[in-house]
ChimeraX commands (.cxc) that place a marker at each C-alpha (Angstrom):
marker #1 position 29.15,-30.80,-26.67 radius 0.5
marker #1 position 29.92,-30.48,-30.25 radius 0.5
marker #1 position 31.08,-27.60,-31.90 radius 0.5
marker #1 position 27.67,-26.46,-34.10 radius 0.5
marker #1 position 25.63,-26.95,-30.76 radius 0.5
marker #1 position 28.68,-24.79,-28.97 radius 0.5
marker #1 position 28.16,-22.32,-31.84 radius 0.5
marker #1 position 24.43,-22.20,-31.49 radius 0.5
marker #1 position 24.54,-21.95,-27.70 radius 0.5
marker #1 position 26.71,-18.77,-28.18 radius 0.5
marker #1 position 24.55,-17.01,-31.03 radius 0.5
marker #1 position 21.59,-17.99,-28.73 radius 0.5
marker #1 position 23.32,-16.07,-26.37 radius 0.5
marker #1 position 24.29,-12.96,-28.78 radius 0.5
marker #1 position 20.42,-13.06,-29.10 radius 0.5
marker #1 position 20.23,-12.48,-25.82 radius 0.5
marker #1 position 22.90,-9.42,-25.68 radius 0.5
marker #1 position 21.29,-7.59,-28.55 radius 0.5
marker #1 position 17.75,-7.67,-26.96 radius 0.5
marker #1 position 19.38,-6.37,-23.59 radius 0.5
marker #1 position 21.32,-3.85,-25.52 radius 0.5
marker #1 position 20.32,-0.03,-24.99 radius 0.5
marker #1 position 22.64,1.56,-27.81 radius 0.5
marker #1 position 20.99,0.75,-31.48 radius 0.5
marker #1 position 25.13,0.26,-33.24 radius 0.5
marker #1 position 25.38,-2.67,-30.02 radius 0.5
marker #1 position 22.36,-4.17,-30.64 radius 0.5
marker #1 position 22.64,-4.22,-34.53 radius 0.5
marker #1 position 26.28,-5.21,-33.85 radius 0.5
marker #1 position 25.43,-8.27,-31.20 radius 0.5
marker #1 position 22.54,-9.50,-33.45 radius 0.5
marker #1 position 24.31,-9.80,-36.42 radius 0.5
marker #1 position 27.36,-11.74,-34.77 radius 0.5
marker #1 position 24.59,-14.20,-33.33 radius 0.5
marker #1 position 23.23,-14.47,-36.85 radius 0.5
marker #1 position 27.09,-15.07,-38.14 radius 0.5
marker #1 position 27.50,-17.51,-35.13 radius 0.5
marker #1 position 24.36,-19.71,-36.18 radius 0.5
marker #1 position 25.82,-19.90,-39.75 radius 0.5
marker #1 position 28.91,-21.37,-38.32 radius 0.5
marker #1 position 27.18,-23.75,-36.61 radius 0.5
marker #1 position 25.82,-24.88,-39.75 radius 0.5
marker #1 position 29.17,-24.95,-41.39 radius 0.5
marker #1 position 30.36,-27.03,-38.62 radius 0.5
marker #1 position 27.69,-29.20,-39.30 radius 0.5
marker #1 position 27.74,-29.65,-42.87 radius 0.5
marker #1 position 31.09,-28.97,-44.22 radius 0.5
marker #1 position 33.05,-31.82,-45.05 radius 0.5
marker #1 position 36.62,-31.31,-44.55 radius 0.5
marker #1 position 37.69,-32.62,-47.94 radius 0.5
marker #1 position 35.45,-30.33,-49.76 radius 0.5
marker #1 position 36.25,-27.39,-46.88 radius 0.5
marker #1 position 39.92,-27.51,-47.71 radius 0.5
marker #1 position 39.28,-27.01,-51.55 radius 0.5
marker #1 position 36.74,-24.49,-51.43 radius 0.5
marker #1 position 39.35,-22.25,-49.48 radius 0.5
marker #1 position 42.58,-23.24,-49.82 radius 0.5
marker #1 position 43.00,-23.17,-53.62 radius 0.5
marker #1 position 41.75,-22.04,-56.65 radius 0.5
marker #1 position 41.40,-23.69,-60.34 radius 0.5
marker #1 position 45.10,-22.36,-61.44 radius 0.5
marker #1 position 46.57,-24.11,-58.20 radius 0.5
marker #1 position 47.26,-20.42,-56.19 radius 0.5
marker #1 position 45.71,-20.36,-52.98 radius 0.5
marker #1 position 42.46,-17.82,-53.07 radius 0.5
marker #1 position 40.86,-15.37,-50.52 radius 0.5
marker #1 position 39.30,-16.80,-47.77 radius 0.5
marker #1 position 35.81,-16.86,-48.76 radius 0.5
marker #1 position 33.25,-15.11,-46.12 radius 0.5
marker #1 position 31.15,-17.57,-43.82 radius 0.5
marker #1 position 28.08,-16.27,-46.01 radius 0.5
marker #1 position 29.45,-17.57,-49.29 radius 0.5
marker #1 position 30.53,-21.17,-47.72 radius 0.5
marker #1 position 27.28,-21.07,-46.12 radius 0.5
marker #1 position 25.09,-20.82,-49.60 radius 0.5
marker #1 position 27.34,-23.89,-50.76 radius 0.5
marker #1 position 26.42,-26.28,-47.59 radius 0.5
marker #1 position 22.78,-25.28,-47.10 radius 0.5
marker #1 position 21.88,-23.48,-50.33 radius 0.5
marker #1 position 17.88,-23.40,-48.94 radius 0.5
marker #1 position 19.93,-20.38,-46.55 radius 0.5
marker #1 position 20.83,-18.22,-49.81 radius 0.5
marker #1 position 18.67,-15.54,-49.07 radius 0.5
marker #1 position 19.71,-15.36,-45.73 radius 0.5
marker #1 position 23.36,-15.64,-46.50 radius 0.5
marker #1 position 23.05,-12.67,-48.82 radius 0.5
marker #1 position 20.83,-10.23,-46.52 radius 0.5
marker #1 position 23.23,-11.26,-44.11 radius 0.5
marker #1 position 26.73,-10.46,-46.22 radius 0.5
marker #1 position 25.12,-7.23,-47.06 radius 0.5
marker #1 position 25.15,-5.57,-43.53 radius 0.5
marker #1 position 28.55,-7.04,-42.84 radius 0.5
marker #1 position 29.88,-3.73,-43.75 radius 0.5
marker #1 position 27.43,-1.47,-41.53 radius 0.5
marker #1 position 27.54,-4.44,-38.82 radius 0.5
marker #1 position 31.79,-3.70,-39.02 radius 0.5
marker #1 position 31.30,0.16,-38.45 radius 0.5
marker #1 position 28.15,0.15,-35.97 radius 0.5
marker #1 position 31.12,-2.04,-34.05 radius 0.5
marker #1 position 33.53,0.66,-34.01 radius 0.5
marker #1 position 31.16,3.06,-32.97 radius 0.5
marker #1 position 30.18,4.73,-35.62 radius 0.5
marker #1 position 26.33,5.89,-35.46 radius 0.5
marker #1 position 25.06,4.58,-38.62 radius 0.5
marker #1 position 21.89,2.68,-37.29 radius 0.5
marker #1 position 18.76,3.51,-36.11 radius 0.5
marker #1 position 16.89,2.09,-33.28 radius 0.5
marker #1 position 14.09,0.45,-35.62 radius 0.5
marker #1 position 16.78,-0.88,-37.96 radius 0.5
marker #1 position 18.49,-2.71,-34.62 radius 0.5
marker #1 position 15.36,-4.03,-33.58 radius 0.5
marker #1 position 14.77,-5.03,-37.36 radius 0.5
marker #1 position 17.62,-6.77,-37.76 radius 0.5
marker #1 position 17.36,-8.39,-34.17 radius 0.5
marker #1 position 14.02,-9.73,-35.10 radius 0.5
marker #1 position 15.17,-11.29,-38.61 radius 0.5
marker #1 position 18.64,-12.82,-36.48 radius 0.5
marker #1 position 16.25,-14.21,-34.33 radius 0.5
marker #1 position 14.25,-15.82,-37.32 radius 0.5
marker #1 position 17.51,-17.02,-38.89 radius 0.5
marker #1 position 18.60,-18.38,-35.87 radius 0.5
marker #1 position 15.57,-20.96,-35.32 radius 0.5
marker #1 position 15.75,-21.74,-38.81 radius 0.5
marker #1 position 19.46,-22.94,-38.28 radius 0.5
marker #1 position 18.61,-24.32,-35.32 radius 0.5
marker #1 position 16.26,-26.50,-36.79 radius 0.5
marker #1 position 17.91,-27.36,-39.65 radius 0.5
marker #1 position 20.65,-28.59,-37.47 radius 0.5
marker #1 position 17.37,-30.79,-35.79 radius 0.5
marker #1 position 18.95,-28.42,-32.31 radius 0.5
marker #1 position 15.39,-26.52,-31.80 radius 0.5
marker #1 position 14.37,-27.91,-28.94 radius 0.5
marker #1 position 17.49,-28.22,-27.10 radius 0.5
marker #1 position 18.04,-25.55,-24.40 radius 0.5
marker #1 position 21.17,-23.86,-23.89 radius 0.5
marker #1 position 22.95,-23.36,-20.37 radius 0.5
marker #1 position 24.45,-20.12,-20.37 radius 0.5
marker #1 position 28.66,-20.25,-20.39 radius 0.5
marker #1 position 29.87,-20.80,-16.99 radius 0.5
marker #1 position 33.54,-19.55,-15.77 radius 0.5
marker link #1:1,2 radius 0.2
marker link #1:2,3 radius 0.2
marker link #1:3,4 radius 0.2
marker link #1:4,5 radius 0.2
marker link #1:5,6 radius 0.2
marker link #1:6,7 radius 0.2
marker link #1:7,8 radius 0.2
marker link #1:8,9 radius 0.2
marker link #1:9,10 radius 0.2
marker link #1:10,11 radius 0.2
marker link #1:11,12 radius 0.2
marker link #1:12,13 radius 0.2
marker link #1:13,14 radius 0.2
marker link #1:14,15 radius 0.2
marker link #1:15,16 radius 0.2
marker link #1:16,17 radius 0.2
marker link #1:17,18 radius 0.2
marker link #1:18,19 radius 0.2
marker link #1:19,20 radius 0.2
marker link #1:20,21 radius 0.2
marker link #1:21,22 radius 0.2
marker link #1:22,23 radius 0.2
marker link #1:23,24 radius 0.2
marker link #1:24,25 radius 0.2
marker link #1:25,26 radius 0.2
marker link #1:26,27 radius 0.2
marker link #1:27,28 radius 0.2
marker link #1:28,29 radius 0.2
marker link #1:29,30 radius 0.2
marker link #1:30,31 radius 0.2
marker link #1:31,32 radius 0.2
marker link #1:32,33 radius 0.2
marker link #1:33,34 radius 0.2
marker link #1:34,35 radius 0.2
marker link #1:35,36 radius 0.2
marker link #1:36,37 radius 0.2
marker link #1:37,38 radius 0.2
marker link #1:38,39 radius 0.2
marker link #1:39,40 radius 0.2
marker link #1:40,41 radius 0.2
marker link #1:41,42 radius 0.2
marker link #1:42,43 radius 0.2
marker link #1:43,44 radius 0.2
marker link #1:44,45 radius 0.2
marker link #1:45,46 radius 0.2
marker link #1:46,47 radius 0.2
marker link #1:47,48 radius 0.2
marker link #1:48,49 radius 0.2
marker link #1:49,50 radius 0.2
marker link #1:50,51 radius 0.2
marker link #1:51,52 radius 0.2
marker link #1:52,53 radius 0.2
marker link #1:53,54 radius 0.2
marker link #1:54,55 radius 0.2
marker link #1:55,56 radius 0.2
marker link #1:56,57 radius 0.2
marker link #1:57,58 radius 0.2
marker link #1:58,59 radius 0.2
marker link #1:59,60 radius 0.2
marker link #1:60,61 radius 0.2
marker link #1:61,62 radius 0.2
marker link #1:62,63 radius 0.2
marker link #1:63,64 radius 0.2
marker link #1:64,65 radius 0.2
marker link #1:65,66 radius 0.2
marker link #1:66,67 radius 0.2
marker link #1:67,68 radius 0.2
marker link #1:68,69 radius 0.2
marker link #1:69,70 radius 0.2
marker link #1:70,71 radius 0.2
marker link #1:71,72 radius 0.2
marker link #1:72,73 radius 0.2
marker link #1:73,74 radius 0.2
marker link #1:74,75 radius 0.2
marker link #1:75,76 radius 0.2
marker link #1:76,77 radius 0.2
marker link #1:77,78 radius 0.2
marker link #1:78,79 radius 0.2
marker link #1:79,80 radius 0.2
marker link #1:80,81 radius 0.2
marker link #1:81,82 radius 0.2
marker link #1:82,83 radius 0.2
marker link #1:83,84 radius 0.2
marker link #1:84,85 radius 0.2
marker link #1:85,86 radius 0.2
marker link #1:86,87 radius 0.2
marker link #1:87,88 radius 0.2
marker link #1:88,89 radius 0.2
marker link #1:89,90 radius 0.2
marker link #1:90,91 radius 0.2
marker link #1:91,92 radius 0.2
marker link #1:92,93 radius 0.2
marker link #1:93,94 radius 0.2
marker link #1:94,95 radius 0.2
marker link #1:95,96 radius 0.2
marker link #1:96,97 radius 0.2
marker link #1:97,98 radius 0.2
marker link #1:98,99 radius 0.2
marker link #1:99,100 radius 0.2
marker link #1:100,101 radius 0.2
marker link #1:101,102 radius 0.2
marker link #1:102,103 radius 0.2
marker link #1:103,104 radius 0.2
marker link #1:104,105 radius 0.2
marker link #1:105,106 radius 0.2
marker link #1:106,107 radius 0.2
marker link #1:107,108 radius 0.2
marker link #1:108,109 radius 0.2
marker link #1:109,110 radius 0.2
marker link #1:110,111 radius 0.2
marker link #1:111,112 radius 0.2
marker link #1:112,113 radius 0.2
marker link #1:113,114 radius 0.2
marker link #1:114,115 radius 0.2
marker link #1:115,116 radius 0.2
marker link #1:116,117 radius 0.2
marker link #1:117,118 radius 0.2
marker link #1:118,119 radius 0.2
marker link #1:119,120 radius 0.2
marker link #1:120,121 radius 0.2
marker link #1:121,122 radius 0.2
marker link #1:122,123 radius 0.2
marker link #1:123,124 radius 0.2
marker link #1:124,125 radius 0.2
marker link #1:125,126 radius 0.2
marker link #1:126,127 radius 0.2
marker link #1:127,128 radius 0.2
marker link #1:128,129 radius 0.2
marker link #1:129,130 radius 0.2
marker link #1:130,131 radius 0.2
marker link #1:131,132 radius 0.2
marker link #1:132,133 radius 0.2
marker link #1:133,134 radius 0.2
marker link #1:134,135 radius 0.2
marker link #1:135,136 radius 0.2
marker link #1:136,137 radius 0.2
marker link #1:137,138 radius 0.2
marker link #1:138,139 radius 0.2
marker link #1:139,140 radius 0.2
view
């Protein structure tokens, strides 16, 4: 199995967590993982390796510059994913502390969010042409 069909079997599966999930912070937290997941399996799918290494090893004055965030790679592989990428980027920070614990979700924001990683999700997927493939759960 390749790696972007790996990835999307495992955000498919973060889908899966955050609609089991009771606590709002774990379901906003598994839902936007899936949702970073399915972005990587774009990446895997799109990057080329040439243009991977100088969009993050390097900058124009030759010293090597911050890695750049799976969001902002993403918008430069499938830029028809730039609003995603960008409402995606933006809860990074609350998906970060909902991880850690921190109560700063509500329930309807969760199930918000869930809903929209779900939408993002078959969009990757069938970008990727993966939208009717099912996905075996991880054995092991």
């Amino acid at each position: 199995m390749n790696t972007s069909v790996q990835l999307l079997a495992t955000a498919q599966r973060g889908l899966t967590a955050a609609a089991m999930a009771e606590r709002p912070a774990e379901r906003y937290a598994q839902a936007h993982l899936a949702a970073l997941r399915a972005a990587a399996a774009v990446l895997a799918a799109r990057a080329n390796p040439i243009s991977s290494q100088s969009i993050s090893s390097q900058s124009i004055s030759g010293q090597r510059s911050r890695p750049r965030s799976v969001w902002v790679l993403l918008v430069k592989v499938a830029p028809q994913l730039s609003e995603w990428a960008q409402f995606f980027a933006a809860g990074s920070a609350k998906r970060s502390l909902a991880q850690a614990g921190v109560p700063v979700v509500t329930a309807r924001e969760a199930d918000d969010l869930l809903r929209d990683a779900q939408r993002f999700y078959d969009q990757t997927a069938a970008l990727l042409n993966a939208s009717g493939q099912e996905f075996l759960p991880a054995t092991g």
